[in-house]
C-alpha positions as CSV (number, residue, x, y, z in Angstrom):
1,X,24.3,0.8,-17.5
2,X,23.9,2.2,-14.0
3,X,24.6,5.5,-12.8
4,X,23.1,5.8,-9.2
5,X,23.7,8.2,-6.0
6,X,20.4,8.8,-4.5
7,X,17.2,6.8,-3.7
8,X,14.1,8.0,-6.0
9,X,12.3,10.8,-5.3
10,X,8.4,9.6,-5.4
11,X,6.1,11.8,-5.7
12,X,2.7,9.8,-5.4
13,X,2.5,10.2,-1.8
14,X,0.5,13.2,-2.7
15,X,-1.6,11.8,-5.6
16,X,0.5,12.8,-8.8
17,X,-0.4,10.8,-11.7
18,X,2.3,12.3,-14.3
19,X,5.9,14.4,-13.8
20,X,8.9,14.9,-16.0
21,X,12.1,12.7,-15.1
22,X,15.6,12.1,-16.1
23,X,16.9,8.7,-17.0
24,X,19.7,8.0,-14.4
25,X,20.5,4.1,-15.1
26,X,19.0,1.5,-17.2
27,X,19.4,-2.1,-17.1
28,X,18.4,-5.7,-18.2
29,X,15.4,-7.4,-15.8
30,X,17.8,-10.6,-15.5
31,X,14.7,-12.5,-14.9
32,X,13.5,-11.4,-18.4
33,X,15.9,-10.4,-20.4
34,X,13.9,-9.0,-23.1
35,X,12.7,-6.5,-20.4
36,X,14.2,-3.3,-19.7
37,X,14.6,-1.8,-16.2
38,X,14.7,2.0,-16.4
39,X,15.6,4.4,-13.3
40,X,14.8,7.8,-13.5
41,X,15.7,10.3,-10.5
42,X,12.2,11.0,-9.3
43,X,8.7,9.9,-10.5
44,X,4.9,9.5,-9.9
45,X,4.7,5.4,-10.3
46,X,3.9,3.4,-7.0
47,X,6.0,0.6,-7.0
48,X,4.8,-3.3,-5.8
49,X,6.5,-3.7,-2.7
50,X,8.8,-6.7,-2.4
51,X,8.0,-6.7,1.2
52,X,4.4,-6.5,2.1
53,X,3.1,-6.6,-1.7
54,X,-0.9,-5.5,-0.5
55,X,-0.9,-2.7,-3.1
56,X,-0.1,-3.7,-7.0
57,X,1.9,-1.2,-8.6
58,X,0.7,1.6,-10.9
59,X,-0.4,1.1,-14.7
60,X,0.9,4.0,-17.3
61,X,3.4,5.0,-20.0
62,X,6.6,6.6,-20.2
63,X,7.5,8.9,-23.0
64,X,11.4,8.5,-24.6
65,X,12.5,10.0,-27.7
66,X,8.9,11.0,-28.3
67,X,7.8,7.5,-28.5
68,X,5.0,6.4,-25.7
69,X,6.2,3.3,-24.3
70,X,3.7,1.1,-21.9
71,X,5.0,0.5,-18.5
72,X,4.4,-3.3,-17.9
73,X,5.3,-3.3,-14.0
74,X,7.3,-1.4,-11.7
75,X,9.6,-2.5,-8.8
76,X,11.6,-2.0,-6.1
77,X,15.1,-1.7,-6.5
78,X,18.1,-1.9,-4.6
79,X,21.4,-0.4,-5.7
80,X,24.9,-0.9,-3.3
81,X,26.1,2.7,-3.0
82,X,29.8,1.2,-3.0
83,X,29.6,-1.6,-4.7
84,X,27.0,-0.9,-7.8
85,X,25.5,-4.3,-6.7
86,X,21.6,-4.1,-7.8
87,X,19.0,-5.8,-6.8
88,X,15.4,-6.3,-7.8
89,X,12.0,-7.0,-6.2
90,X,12.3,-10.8,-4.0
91,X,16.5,-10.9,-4.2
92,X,16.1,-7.8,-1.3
93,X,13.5,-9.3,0.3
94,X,16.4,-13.1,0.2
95,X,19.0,-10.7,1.8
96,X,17.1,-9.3,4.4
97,X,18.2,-5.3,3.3
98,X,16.4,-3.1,5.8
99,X,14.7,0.4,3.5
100,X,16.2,2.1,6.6
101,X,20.3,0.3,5.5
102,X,22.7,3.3,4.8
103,X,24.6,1.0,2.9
104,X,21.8,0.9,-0.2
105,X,19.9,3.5,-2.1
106,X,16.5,1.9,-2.9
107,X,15.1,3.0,-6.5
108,X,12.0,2.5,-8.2
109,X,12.4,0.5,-11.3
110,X,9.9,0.9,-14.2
111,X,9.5,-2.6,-16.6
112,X,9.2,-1.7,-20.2
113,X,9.4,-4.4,-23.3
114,X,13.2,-4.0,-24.6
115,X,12.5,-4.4,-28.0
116,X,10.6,-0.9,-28.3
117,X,13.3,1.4,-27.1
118,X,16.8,2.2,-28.4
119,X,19.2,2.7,-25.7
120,X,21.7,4.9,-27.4
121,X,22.1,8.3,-25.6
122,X,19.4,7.1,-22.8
123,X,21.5,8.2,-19.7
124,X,20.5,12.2,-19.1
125,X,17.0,11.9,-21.4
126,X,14.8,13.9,-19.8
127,X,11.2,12.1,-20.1
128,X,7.5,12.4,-19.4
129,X,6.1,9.7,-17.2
130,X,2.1,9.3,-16.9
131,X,0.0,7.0,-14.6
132,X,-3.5,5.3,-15.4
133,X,-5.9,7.9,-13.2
134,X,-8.4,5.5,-13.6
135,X,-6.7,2.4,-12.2
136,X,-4.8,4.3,-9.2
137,X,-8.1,6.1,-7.9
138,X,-9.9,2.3,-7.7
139,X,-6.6,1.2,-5.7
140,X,-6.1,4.2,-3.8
141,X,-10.0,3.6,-2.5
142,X,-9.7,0.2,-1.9
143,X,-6.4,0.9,0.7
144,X,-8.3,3.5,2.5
145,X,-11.3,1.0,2.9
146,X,-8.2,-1.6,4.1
147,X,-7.1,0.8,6.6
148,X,-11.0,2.1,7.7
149,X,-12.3,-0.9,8.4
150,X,-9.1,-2.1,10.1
151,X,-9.1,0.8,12.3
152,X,-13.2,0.2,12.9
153,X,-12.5,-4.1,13.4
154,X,-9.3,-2.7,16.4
155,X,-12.3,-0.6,18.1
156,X,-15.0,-3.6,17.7
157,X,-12.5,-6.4,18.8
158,X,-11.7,-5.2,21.8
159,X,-14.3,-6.6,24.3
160,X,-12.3,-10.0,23.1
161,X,-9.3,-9.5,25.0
162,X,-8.8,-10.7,28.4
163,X,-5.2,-9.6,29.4
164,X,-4.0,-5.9,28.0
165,X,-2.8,-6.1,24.4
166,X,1.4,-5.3,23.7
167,X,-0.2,-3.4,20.9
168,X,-3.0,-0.3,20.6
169,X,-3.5,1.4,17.5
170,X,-3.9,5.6,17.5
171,X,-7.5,6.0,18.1
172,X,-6.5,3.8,21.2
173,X,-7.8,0.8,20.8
174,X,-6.1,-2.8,20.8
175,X,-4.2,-3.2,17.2
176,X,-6.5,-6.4,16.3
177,X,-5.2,-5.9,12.9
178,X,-1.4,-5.7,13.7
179,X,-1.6,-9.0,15.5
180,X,-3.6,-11.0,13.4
181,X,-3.1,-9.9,10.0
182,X,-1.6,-12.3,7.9
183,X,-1.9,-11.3,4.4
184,X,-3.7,-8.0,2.9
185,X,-4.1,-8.2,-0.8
186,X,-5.6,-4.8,-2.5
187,X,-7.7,-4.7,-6.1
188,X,-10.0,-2.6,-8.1
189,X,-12.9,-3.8,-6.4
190,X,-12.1,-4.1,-2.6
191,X,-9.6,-5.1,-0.1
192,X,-9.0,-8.7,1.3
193,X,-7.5,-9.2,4.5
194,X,-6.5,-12.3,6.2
195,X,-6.4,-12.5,9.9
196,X,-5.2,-15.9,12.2
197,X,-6.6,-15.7,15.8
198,X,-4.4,-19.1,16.7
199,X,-2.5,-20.1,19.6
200,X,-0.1,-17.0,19.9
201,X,-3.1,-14.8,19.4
202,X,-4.5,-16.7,22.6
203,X,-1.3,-16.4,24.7
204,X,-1.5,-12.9,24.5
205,X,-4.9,-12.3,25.9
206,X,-7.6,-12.5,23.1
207,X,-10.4,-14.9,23.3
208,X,-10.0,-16.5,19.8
209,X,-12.9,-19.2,20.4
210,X,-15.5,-16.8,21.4
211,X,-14.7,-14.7,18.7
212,X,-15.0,-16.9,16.0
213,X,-19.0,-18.3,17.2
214,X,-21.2,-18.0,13.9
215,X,-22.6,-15.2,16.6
216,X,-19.6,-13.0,17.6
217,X,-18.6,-12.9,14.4
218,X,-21.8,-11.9,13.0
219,X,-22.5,-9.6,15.7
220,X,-18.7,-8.0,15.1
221,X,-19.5,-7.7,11.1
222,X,-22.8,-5.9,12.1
223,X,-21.1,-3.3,14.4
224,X,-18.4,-3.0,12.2
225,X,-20.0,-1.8,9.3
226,X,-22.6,0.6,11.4
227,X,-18.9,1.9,12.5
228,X,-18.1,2.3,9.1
229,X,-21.2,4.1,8.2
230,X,-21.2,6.3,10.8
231,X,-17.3,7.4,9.7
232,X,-18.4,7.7,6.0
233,X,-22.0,9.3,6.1
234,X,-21.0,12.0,8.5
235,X,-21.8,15.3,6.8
236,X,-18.4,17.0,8.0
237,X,-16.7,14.3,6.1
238,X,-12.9,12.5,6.8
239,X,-10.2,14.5,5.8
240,X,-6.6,11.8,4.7
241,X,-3.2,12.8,3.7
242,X,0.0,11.0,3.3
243,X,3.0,12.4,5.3
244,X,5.5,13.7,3.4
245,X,3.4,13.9,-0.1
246,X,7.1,13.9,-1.5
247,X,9.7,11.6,-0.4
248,X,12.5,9.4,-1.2
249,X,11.4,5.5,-1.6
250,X,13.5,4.1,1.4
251,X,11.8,7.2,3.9
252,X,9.0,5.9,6.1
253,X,5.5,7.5,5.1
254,X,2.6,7.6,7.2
255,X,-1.3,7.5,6.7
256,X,-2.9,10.6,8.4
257,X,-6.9,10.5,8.7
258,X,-9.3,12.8,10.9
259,X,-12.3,11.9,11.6
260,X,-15.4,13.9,11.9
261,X,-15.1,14.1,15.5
262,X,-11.5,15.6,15.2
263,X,-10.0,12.6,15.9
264,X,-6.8,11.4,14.1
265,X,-5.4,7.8,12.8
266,X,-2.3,7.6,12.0
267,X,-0.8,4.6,10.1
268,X,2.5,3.5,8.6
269,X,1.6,3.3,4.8
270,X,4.0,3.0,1.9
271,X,0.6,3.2,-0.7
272,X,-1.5,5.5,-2.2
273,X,-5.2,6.7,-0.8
274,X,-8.2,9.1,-1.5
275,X,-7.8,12.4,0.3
276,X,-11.5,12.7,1.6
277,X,-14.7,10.4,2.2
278,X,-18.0,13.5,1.9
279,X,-20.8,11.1,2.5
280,X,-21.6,10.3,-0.9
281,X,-20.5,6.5,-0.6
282,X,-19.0,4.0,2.7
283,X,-17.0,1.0,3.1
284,X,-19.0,-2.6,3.8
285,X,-17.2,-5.4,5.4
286,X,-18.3,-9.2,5.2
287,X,-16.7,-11.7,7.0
288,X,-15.2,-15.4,5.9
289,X,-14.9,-17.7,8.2
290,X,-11.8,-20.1,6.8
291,X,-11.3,-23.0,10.1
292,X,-11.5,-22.5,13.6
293,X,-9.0,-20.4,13.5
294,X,-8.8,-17.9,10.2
295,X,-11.0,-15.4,8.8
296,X,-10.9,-13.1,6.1
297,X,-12.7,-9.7,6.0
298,X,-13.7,-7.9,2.4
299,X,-13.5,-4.4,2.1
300,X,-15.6,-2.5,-0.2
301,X,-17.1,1.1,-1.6
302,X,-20.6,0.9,-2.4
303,X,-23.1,4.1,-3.0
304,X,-24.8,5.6,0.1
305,X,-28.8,5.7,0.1
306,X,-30.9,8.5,0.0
């Protein structure tokens, strides 16, 4: 049953783990159709993007007719404000639907198992939705290490390119990481991103061969991480936000981060993130070198020394 005339209001922009909601629509995954899609009008859940799916979505439970149901996945949705049409997770991606489309109203769309819910009188219910803490602070840390060390690669990349980049990023540097970046994949335990320094790379000014010696990449790796220390270990600490902490799911967010030296990063980020780094841990990078012409870089938290 679907009963849709706004996007969702999300509210983990600004790190809610829990929120009451009321059930507007509910529907059959089609995919699985002993799973149950339920749309409520706002909620705390990150979804997996169907877009750029870096970030997996949130683990919790949702509480209906005081039974505590486990959330298997959430989604995107997309629901055709004239037509009811919906559409779920890859089928938006297949049709090319922009977030930014007046046409749609893009939903978040919690998974549960079918069989433990009743659907009579569902439509209205107001419910108590609550996210695993646990699991969303590991991935919240791990995207802000994505974002650190991508921000700290732009700065110690930049003696590689030979023509001026199309692209700097908002410290000012050349936006390695927007031209290269292939694939991003975010977990409990670090970040992975995948970066291709190939042929269109070269074309637009970046020495790809003398970047990827077993020196320059060793020497970059080194640098990066002293980068990445110095961010972390400052005593003044790094202050992040998400801008707007509340939003609907189709709105553009945006990754705000000041650094000890007042200066600020901003990045386009549909995720969640930390709100502060105070010198008690940093990020350490290693490089992988895949062919002559890939390379990953792993992202991770580990303790600061005394």
């Amino acid at each position: 049953m679907m009963k849709i005339n706004s996007s969702t209001l999300i509210h983990f922009p600004g790190g809610a783990l829990s929120g009451t909601a009321t059930i507007i629509a509910y529907k059959q995954l089609a995919s699985h159709p002993n799973k149950l899609i339920i749309i409520t009008d706002a909620t705390p859940f990150h979804p997996l993007d169907y877009n750029w799916p870096d970030q997996p979505s949130d683990k919790g439970t949702i509480n209906i007719h005081e039974k505590i149901i486990p959330i298997d996945n959430c989604l995107i949705g997309a629901v055709h404000i004239k037509t009811g049409e919906f559409l779920v997770d890859q089928e938006i991606k297949n049709l090319k639907i922009k977030r930014d489309d007046p046409n749609w109203y893009f939903v978040v769309a919690h998974i549960i198992n079918a069989d433990l819910i009743n659907t009579d009188e569902l439509i209205d219910k107001n419910i108590q939705l609550e996210v695993d803490g646990t699991y969303r602070l590991a991935l919240s840390k791990s995207h802000t290490a994505c974002h650190l060390a991508a921000l700290a690669l732009n700065k110690l990349t930049a003696p590689f390119w030979k023509k001026l980049p199309e692209y700097y990023d908002s410290l000012g540097n050349p936006d390695f990481d927007k031209e290269a970046l292939t694939s991003s994949r975010i977990s409990e335990e670090n970040s992975i991103e995948h970066y291709r320094c190939g042929k269109t790379l070269r074309k637009k000014g970046f020495d790809s061969q003398l970047f990827l010696t077993e020196n320059s990449l060793t020497e970059t790796e080194l640098a990066v991480n002293n980068q990445l220390s110095n961010w972390c270990l400052d005593k003044k600490g790094i202050i992040i936000s998400i801008q707007s902490e509340k939003a609907f799911l189709h709105e553009v967010r945006k990754w705000h981060c000041v650094f000890p030296d007042g200066k600020e990063a901003v990045i386009p980020c549909g995720g969640t993130h930390i709100k502060a780094i105070t010198s008690r841990e940093k990020i350490v990078v290693n490089f992988i070198k895949e062919n002559d012409q890939e390379f990953s870089m792993v992202s991770k938290w580990v303790a600061a020394s005394n």
